[in-house]
KEMIKOL-617855 format. One record per residue (C-alpha): x, y, z. Coordinates in steps of 0.02 Angstrom, whole numbers, plus 50000, padded with zeros to 5 digits. Each point is the difference from the previous one (the first is absolute). Layout:
BEGIN
XYZ/...
END
This chain:
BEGIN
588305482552258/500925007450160/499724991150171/499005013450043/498764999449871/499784980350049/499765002550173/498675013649965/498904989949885/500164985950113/499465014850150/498535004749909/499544983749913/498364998950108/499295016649874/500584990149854/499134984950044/498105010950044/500155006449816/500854990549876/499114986749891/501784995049937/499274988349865/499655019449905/502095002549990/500644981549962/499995006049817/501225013950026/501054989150117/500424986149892/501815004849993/500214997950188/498824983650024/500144981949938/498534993149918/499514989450120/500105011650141/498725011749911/499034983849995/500184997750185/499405018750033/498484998249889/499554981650077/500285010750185/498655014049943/498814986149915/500074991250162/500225008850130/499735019449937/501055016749951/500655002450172/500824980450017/500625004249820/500855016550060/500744991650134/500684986649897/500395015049867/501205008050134/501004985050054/500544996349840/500475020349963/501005000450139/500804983849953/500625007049851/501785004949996/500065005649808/500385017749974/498525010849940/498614991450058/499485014950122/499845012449877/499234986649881/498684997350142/499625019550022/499745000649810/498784985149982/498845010150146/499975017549897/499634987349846/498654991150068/499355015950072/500374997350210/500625019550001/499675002550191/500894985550034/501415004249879/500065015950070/500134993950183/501474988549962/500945013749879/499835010750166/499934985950139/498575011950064/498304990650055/499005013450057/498695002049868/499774981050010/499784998350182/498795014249979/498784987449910/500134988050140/498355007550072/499004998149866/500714982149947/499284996050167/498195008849972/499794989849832/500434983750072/498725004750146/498905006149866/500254984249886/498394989950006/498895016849963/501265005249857/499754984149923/498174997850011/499685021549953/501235004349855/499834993449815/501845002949951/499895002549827/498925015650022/501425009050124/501594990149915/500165012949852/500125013650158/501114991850122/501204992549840/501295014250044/500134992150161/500504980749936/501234994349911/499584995149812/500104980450024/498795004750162/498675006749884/500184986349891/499614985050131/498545010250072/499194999349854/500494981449959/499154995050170/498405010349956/499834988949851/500484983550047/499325003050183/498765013550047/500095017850060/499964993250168/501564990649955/500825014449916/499695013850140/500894988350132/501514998549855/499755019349989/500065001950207/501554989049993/501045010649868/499365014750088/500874994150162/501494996349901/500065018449920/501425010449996/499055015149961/500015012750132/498335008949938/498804983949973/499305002150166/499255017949932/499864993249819/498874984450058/498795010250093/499745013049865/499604985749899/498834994750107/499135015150014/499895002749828/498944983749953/499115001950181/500794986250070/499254994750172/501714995550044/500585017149994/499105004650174/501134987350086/501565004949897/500725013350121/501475008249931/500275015150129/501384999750145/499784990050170/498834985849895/500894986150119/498875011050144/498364999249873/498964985250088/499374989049905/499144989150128/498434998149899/501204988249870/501034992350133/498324992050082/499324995249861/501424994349935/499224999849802/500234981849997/500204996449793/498484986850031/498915011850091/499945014749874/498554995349853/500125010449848/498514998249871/500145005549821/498455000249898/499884989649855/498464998949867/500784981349936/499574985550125/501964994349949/500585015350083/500094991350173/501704990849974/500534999650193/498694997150094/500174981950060/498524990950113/500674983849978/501725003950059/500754990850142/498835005350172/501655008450067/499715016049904/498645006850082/500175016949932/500425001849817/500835016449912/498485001749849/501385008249915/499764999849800/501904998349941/499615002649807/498805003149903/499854986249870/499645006049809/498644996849921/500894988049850/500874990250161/498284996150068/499524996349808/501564986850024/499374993150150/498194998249974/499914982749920/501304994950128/498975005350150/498534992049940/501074983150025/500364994349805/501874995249960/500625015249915/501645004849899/500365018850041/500665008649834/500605017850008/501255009249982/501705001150090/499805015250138/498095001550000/500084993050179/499654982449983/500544993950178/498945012850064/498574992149913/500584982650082/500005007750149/498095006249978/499534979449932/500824994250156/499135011050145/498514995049911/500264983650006/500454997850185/498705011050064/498634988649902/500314986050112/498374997050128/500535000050181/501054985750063/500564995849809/501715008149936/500815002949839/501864997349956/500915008749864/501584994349920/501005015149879/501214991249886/501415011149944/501414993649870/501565010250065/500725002650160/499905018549978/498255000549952/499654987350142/500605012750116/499225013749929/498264991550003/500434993250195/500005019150065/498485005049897/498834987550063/500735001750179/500045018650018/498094999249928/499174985050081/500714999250189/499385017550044/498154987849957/500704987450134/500244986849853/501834989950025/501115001649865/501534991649954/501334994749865/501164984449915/501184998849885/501484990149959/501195009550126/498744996750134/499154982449970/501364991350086/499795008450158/498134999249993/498754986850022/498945003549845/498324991550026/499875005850187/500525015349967/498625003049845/498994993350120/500135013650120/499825013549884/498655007449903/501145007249848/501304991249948/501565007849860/500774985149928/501344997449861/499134985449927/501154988650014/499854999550162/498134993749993/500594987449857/501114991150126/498994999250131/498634991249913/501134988049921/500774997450175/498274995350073/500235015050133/498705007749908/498514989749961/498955010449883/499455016949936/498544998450090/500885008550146/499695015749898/498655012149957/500695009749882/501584999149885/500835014849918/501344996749866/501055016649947/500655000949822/498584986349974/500614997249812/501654988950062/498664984750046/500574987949857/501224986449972/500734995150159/499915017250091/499724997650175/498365011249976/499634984849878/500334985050117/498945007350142/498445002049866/500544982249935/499394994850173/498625010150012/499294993449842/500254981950068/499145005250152/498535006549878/499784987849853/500024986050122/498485007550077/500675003350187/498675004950105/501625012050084/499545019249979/501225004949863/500715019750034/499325014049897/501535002849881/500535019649920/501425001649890/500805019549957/500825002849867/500545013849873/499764990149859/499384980249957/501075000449849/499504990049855/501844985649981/500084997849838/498585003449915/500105006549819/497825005049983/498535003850134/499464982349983/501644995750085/500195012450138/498354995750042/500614981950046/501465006750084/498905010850108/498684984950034/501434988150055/500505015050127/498265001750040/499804978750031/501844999950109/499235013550114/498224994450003/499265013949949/498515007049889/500365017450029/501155013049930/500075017550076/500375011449901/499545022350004/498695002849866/498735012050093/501235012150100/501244998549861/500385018750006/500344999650179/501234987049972/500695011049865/500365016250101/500894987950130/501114987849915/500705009549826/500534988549858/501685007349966/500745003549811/500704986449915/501685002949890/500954989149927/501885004649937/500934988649902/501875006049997/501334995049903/501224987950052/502025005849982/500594998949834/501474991950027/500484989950174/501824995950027/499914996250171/498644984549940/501244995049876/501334998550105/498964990450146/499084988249852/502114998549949/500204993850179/498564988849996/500454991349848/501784995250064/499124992850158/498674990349903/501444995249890/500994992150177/498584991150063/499464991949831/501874992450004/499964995050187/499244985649962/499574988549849/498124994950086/499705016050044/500355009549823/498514998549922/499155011750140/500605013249920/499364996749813/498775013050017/499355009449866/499525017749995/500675003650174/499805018750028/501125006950148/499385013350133/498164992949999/498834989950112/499854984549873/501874997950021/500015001350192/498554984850005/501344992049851/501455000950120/499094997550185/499514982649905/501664997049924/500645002150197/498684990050064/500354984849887/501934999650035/499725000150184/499414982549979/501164994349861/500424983550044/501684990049950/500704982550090/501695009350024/499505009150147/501595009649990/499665004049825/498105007250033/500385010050117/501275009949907/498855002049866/498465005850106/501005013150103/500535005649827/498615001649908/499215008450171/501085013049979/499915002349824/498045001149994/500245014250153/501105010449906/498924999249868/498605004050093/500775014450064/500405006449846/498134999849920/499695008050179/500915014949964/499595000949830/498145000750048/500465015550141/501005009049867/498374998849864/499155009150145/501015009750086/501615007849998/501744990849919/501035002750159/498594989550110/499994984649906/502005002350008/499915004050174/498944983950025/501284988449902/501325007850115/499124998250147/499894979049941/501755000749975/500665005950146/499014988150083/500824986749883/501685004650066/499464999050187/499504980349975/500854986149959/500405005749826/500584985749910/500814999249823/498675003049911/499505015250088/501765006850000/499614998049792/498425007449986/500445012250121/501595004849892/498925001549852/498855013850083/501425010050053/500774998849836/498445009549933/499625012050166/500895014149934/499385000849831/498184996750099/500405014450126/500205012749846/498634991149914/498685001650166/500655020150051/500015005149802/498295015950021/499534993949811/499414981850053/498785005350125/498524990750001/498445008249891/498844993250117/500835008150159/500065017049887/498174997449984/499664997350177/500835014850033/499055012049879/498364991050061/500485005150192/500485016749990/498625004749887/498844994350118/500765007750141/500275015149913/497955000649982/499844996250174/501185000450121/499104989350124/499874985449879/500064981950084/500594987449885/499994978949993/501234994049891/499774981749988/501484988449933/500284983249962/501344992550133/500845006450167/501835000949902/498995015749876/499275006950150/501475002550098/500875006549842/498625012849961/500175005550170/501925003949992/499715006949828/498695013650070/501195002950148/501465005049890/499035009649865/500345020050076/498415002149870/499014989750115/500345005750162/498445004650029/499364981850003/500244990650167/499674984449932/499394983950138/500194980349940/498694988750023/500294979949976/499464981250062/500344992950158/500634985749894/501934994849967/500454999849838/501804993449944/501365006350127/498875014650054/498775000550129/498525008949994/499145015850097/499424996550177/498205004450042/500545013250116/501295008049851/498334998449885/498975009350147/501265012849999/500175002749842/498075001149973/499785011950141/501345011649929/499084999749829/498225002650076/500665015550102/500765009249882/501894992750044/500384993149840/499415006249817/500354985149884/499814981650078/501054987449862/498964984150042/499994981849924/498204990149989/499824999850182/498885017149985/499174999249863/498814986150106/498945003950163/501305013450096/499185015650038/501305013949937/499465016350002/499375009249840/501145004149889/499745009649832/501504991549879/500284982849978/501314994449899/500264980549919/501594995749952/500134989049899/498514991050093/498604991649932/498974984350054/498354994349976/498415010750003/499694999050183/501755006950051/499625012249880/498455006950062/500964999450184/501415008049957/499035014049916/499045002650145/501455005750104/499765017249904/498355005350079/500275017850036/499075013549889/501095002449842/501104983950033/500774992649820/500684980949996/501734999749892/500314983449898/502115001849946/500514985549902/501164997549858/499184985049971/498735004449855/499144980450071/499815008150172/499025015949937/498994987249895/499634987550146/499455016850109/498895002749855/499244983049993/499755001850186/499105016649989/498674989749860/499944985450136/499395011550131/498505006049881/499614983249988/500114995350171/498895014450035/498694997749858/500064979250069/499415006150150/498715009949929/499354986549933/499954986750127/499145014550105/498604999349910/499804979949998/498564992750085/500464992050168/499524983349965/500915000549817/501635007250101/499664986450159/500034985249876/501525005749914/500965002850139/499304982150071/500604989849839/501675008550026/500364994150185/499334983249945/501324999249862/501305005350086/499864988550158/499854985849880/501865005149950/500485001250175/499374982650040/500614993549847/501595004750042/500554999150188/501775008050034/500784984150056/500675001750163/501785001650055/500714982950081/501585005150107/501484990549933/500664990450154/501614994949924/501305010650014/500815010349856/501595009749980/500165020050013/501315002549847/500585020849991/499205007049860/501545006249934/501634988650012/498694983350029/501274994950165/499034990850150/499125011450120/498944990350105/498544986850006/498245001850023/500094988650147/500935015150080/498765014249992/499025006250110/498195011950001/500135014250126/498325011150012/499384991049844/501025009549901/501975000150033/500834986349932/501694997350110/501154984749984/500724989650157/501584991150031/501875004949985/500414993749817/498785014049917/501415014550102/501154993549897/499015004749832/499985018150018/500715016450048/499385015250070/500115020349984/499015010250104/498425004949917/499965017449941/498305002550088/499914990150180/498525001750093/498804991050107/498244994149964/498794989950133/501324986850093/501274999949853/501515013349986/500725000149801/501755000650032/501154994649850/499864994349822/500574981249955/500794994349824/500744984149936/501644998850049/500674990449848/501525010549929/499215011649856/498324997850034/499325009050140/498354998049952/498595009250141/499184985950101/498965011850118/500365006350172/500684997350176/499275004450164/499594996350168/498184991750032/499695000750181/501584994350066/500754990049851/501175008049871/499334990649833/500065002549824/498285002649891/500014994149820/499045006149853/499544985449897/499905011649816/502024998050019/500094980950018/499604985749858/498994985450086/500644981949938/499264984850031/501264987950090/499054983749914/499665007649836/501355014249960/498595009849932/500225017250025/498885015250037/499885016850057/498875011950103/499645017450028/498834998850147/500124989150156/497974995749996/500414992249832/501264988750048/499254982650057/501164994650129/499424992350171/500315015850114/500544997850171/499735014150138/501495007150092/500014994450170/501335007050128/500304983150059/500774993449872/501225015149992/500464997750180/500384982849966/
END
C-alpha cells in the first residue's frame, strides 16, 4: 500500500465507519488479523455496536505494515457484498455516499414511526437488493427471537449503514407496494431536508406513547401487556412480538395452570419461547402488592448468555428487571442481594449451589418459579440435583415455606440403562421425583403443527472400511513398545505396572491404562530420596511419550497420517526447547530415526484415510444437490476438529466449503479452549450465512441456538440416547439428513440401540400419561422418600482443613518446592507463595499469551529450575503492585511432613489445606 492510499483511507475513515458492520468481513481478513484481535472487534460490536467496531477495525488496518493487506481489504468488501463502498475506495470518490447523508438523517428522524408501522419480513424480500446477505440474515433472526418491532429497528439500522445508492427509492416502492403507512412520510424527492416535519418533531413519537393493538381470538394472545409492572411505566407499547403456536401453548398449558411440569419436545420447536409464555404468566398472576421471582438455570456459559439476552430483550420493554450470574461474574457480584433485586434471574447453577451452602442464600423460598434447561442432567451430583436435594428437604420435612413452582425443558428424558418399558418407566419416574413433578408435556393434539415446523431429518448410517494395511501404526505401536520396554526396566518396584494384558495401542482404554500408570509413579515412594526421584521423573516421561504416541495414533484413525505426525512433531520440538534430559535425547533419537520412513509413510495418496474419502463423497454430493447446504459435523475431541478443518482447507475439491470450529470454553491438556466471544463469533458467522460447515465438539449439540441447518454429520460420534436425539435435532430444515460415519461396526450398532431406546422412551411416556394422578403422585412420593433416606444415611463427611503443614514436591523430578505454610489465597482462587526461598525454585519464560484480567496482569510462565526437568509450575505476574508467582497445584505432589504419605490433586477446592488470604501487608513486610 503506497502512502497515499493510507493517508486517504485514514481521510475518509469517517464514511467507513457510518457503513461498515466489520464483523461481516473478519472471515475474509483472517490472513491480515490475529485471532484475538478479531475477538476484540467482535467483543467492540457486541458491546458497544458496528460503528465502535469500525473504529477499532481501522486502527488496527492502518497498523498493519504487511504487504497486501489493502488490496486484501478491497476484496473482502466486493465479497461480502459492500460494492458502493468498494467502489468509493477503488476510486477514493465519496460522492454517491454523501448523497445518502440526507436520507440517513430522515430515517433516524423517522425512527420511532418506522419501528412501530413496518413488519419487516413483508418488505425484506423487496429491499434485500439493498443489504448485504449477512444483513438479511440477522433481520430475520431478530424477527424470530425478538419481534417485528425488534427486527424493523435492526432493519432501520442496516438501512443507515447501506452502501446502496438506490435504497432510498427501493424502500419506498416497497412501501407502496404493501400500502405501508410509512410510505407517506418516506419522502424521497430533492430538497427533503426543507420538507417540515413539525407534526413529528412535537410529538416527538415517544416509543412509550405509540399503542399498537393486534387482534387476537386466543385469550394467550396478550403476551405484553403488563398491569402489574413497576408504576414507572405509565404507558405500555401493547405490542404482540410473536405469535405463539398452537402446540407451544399445548406445552405450556399444564405449566400455566401452576403444576410442576417437564417440557418434552423437540430440539428447534421453540421451547424458550414457550418458557417465555409460562413466565409472563406467572408474574402477571401475582395480586397487587405480591411479586413473583423467576430463576432460569442454564448449564453452559454460552447458553447462559444466550438465554440472558432473550429474557432481557423480552421482559424489560414490560418494566420487569432482569439480570444474570455465572461463574465469570459471581465474584464480582453479591448474589443474594442481587437476586433480590431482580425479578428474573439466569444462573449457571452452580452459582445457586454455593450460595446456599454458604448461608448467603437461605432458601428457595425466595423464588416463585424455577426453570431448569436441558432438565434431563438433574441426577447424581449435578448441580441441578443438589439444588432439588434441598428443595426436597425443604418439602418432606413439611416447611410451612412456599416452595417455587418448578419446569424442566428438555429434548428428551432418556431412559439410562434400561433394557424393557418396565425400566424406562423407572428411569423416567426418578426424573419425575428429582424435579417434583407429575406432569410431562409432551405435543399429542397439534402434532402436525409441530411436524411442518421442526422436520425429523433422515437417518444414515455408513460403516466404512478401515485401511487394510497401516504402517504408520506399526511403526508408532514399534515406538511404543521400546518405551514400555524402558520404563518396565527403570525400576524393579515399578515393573510389574506394565504386565498388562491385551493392551491395544491408539485407543481410549489405553489412554485411562497409561494416565493411571502416570498417576501412580508420581507418588512412588522410596527412602533414598535421591533414588525416587530419578525414577519418578523417569517414568514421568516415559508414560508422556507414550501418551503422546496413542494420541496420535487416535488423530491418524480419524484423520489424515501427516496430522497425527504433525502432532508428534509438534511434542517434539517442544521436547527439545525444555530441559531435555537423557532420556529425552533417547526417545527423541528414536523418533527421528523413524521420521523419514513416517514422512513417506504419512504423504504416500494410497494410505488416505477411508473415512475422510467418505466424508468427502458425502459433502460434495450434498452440495452438489444443493448448493446452499449448511452442514454440522460433530467430532469427538478439539485435536480432530482442528484437523478436519485444515483437511477441508487444503482439499481444492472442497473449496467451496468455508468451514467455522466450534469447541468448550474448557482447557484441555496444553490447549486452551474457545473464548465466549470467539464462540459468539463463530456462531454469528454460521447463523448469517458467513460460514457453511461449523466442525463442533459436544458443546452444540446441548442448549445453543445455531441456526437451521439441513446436514449433520457424526463422526465417529455416538453417546447415549439423549445426545442422540440433540444432536439430530440440529438438522431441522425441510429435507435435512443426519450422517452416522464410523468404521466401528459397535458404533453403528450402539446408534441402533439408541434409536430402539428412544421408542421406548417415547412409548414410557405414553404410558405414564395416561396414569391416574393419585397412582403417579404416590409413586413419585415413595421415590423421594427412598432416596432422602440414602442421603441421610449417608452424609458427605465434611472436609476438616489440615492445619499442619505439608510439603509441595514437583510432580516431575520430586525436588522441594515449597510448604503449605507458605501459600497464600488471593480472590479465593489464586494460589501464590511468599518468601524469598520459593524464587529460588523456579524459572521463568515469558508466557506466549500475556494479558490482563481484573487487578492481575499474566506476565511469564514459571518451571522448576532443577537441571533437566523444567517441569510448568504456572505463571508470573503483577497483582496490584507486587510481582508474584501463581502456582497450579495439578503440577505439585502434596506430602505429609509427619507421615511421608503422599498424594496428589487436580483441583485446588479438593485439596484440604488450611488456606490463608493474601494480605498486602505481609508482602510489604
Amino acid at each position: 500500500m503506497t502512502a497515499e492510499q493510507r493517508h486517504n483511507l485514514r481521510a475518509y475513515s469517517d464514511h467507513v465507519r457510518k457503513t461498515l458492520d466489520p464483523t461481516h468481513i473478519l472471515s475474509y481478513m483472517t490472513t491480515w488479523f490475529r485471532e484475538d484481535e478479531v475477538q476484540y472487534i467482535q467483543a467492540e460490536k457486541n458491546n458497544k455496536g458496528p460503528m465502535e467496531a469500525a473504529s477499532l477495525f481501522i486502527k488496527l488496518l492502518l497498523e498493519l505494515q504487511v504487504e497486501g493487506w489493502f488490496r486484501g481489504f478491497l476484496d473482502a468488501l466486493n465479497h461480502a457484498g459492500y460494492s458502493g463502498l468498494y467502489e468509493a475506495i477503488e476510486n477514493w470518490d465519496f460522492q454517491n455516499l454523501e448523497k445518502l447523508e440526507d436520507h440517513r438523517m430522515l430515517l433516524r428522524r423517522l425512527e420511532p414511526e418506522f419501528k412501530a408501522r413496518i413488519i419487516p419480513t413483508e418488505i425484506l424480500p423487496e429491499i434485500a437488493e439493498c443489504l448485504i446477505t449477512q444483513d438479511c440474515e440477522e433481520i430475520r433472526q431478530v424477527c424470530i427471537s425478538r419481534g417485528p418491532m425488534a427486527g424493523a429497528e435492526k432493519m432501520a439500522e442496516c438501512l443507515l449503514r447501506s452502501d446502496k445508492e438506490n435504497w432510498p427509492k427501493i424502500l419506498k416502492l416497497a412501501l407502496e407496494k404493501y400500502g405501508s403507512i410509512f410510505s407517506e412520510l418516506w419522502i424521497i424527492d430533492e430538497g427533503i431536508k426543507d420538507v417540515e416535519i413539525k407534526d413529528l418533531e412535537d410529538d416527538r413519537l415517544e416509543h412509550s406513547d405509540i399503542q399498537i393493538f393486534y387482534q387476537e381470538d386466543s385469550e394467550d394472545q396478550n403476551l405484553s401487556q403488563n398491569p402489574y409492572s413497576p408504576s414507572e411505566v405509565s404507558h405500555t407499547n401493547l405490542y404482540n412480538p410473536l405469535k405463539p403456536r398452537n402446540y407451544q401453548l399445548e406445552l405450556a398449558l399444564p405449566a400455566k395452570e401452576g403444576k410442576n411440569t417437564i417440557i418434552c419436545a423437540p430440539t428447534g420447536c421453540g421451547k424458550t419461547f414457550v418458557s417465555l409464555l409460562i413466565c409472563e404468566h406467572h408474574l402477571q398472576k401475582f395480586a397487587q402488592g405480591r411479586k413473583g421471582k423467576v430463576v432460569f438455570f442454564a448449564n453452559h456459559i454460552p447458553v447462559y448468555e444466550q438465554q440472558k439476552t432473550v429474557f432481557s430483550r423480552y421482559f424489560e420493554r414490560l418494566g420487569y428487571k432482569v439480570t444474570g450470574i455465572s461463574g465469570a461474574t459471581a465474584e464480582n457480584v453479591p448474589v443474594a442481594q442481587t437476586i433480590e433485586n431482580n425479578d428474573i434471574i439466569i444462573l449457571t447453577p452452580q452459582i445457586l449451589v454455593n450460595n446456599l451452602k454458604n448461608g448467603s442464600v437461605l432458601s428457595l423460598s425466595i423464588f416463585t418459579l424455577m426453570i431448569f434447561d436441558e432438565c434431563h442432567n438433574t441426577s447424581k451430583h449435578h448441580p441441578y440435583n443438589m439444588i432439588m436435594f434441598n428443595y426436597l428437604d425443604q418439602k418432606l420435612r413439611g416447611s410451612s415455606d412456599p416452595l417455587p413452582q418448578v419446569i424442566g425443558l428438555t429434548a428428551s428424558v432418556g431412559v439410562g440403562d434400561a433394557k424393557n418399558t418396565e425400566e424406562a418407566i423407572a428411569y423416567i419416574c426418578k426424573l419425575c421425583a428429582s424435579l417434583d413433578t407429575l406432569v410431562i408435556a409432551t405435543v399429542k393434539e397439534n402434532l402436525e403443527e409441530l411436524e411442518q415446523v421442526v422436520y425429523k431429518p433422515q437417518k444414515i448410517s455408513r460403516k466404512v472400511e478401515p485401511r487394510t494395511t497401516n504402517i504408520f501404526k506399526s511403526i508408532i505401536s514399534q515406538l511404543m513398545k521400546e518405551t514400555e520396554y524402558l520404563a518396565k526396566n527403570i525400576s524393579e518396584e515399578l515393573g510389574y505396572l506394565f504386565q498388562i494384558q491385551d493392551r491395544v495401542y491408539g485407543t481410549q482404554k489405553y489412554e485411562q491404562w497409561i494416565v493411571a500408570i502416570h498417576k501412580e509413579c508420581r507418588v512412588f515412594q522410596l527412602p533414598d530420596k535421591e533414588e525416587e526421584s530419578r525414577i519418578c521423573k523417569a517414568m514421568y516421561l516415559y508414560t508422556s511419550h507414550l501418551r503422546k504416541y496413542n494420541d496420535a495414533l487416535i488423530i491418524s484413525e480419524d484423520a489424515q497420517m501427516k496430522d497425527a505426525l504433525d502432532y508428534l512433531k509438534d511434542f517434539f520440538n517442544n521436547v527439545r526447547a525444555a530441559a531435555f534430559d537423557e532420556i529425552e535425547q533417547d526417545l527423541t533419537r528414536r523418533f527421528e530415526e523413524k521420521l523419514p520412513e513416517l514422512e513417506n509413510v504419512s504423504m504416500d495418496p494410497s494410505n488416505e484415510n477411508p473415512k475422510l474419502k467418505d466424508l468427502h463423497l458425502i459433502l460434495q454430493e450434498e452440495y452438489h444437490v444443493n448448493a446452499e447446504t449448511r452442514t454440522i459435523l460433530f467430532v469427538k475431541t478439539r485435536a480432530l476438529v482442528d484437523a478436519l478443518k485444515k483437511w477441508i482447507e487444503e482439499s481444492s475439491a472442497l473449496k467451496f466449503l468455508k468451514p467455522g470450529i466450534l469447541t468448550g470454553r474448557g482447557k484441555t491438556s496444553n490447549k486452551t479452549g474457545m473464548t465466549l466471544p470467539a464462540q459468539k463469533y463463530v456462531l454469528d458467522a454460521f447463523r448469517a450465512n458467513g460460514d457453511n460447515i461449523l466442525i463442533a465438539t459436544s458443546v452444540a449439540d446441548e442448549g445453543i441456538d445455531i441456526a437451521q441447518c439441513n446436514l449433520v454429520i457424526l463422526y465417529e460420534y455416538v453417546g447415549n440416547v439423549i445426545k442422540m436425539i440433540q444432536t439430530r435435532g440440529r438438522g431441522r430444515a425441510k429435507g435435512s439428513k443426519c450422517y452416522l460415519l464410523s468404521s466401528n461396526a459397535d458404533v453403528i450398532e450402539k446408534e441402533n440401540i439408541n434409536l430402539h431406546k428412544e421408542k421406548m422412551m417415547n412409548d414410557s411416556i405414553s404410558s405414564l400419561q395416561t396414569w391416574d394422578e393419585v397412582t403417579f403422585q404416590k409413586r413419585i412420593r415413595h421415590i423421594q422418600d427412598q432416596e432422602k433416606f440414602i442421603r441421610d444415611s449417608h452424609p458427605k463427611p465434611k472436609v476438616v482443613p489440615d492445619k499442619g503443614n505439608s510439603r509441595l514436591l514437583c510432580g516431575k523430578c520430586k525436588v522441594l518446592a515449597c510448604y503449605t505454610a507458605d501459600i497464600r489465597v488471593i480472590e479465593e482462587s489464586h494460589h501464590t507463595v511468599i518468601g524469598d526461598a520459593f524464587k529460588e525454585c523456579f524459572v521463568s519464560k515469558p508466557h506466549p499469551k500475556p494479558r490482563s484480567y481484573g487487578n492481575f496482569e499474566k506476565k511469564d510462565k514459571i518451571f522448576c529450575a532443577r537441571q533437566n526437568c523444567g517441569h510448568d509450575w504456572g505463571i508470573h505476574g503483577r497483582y496490584m503492585t507486587f510481582e508474584i508467582p501463581v502456582i497450579k497445584i495439578e503440577s505439585f505432589v502434596v506430602e505429609d511432613i509427619v507421615t511421608g504419605l503422599q498424594k496428589q490433586y487436580t483441583k485446588w477446592k479438593d485439596f484440604p489445606f488450611e488456606k490463608i488470604e493474601f494480605y498486602a501487608t505481609e508482602m510489604s513486610k
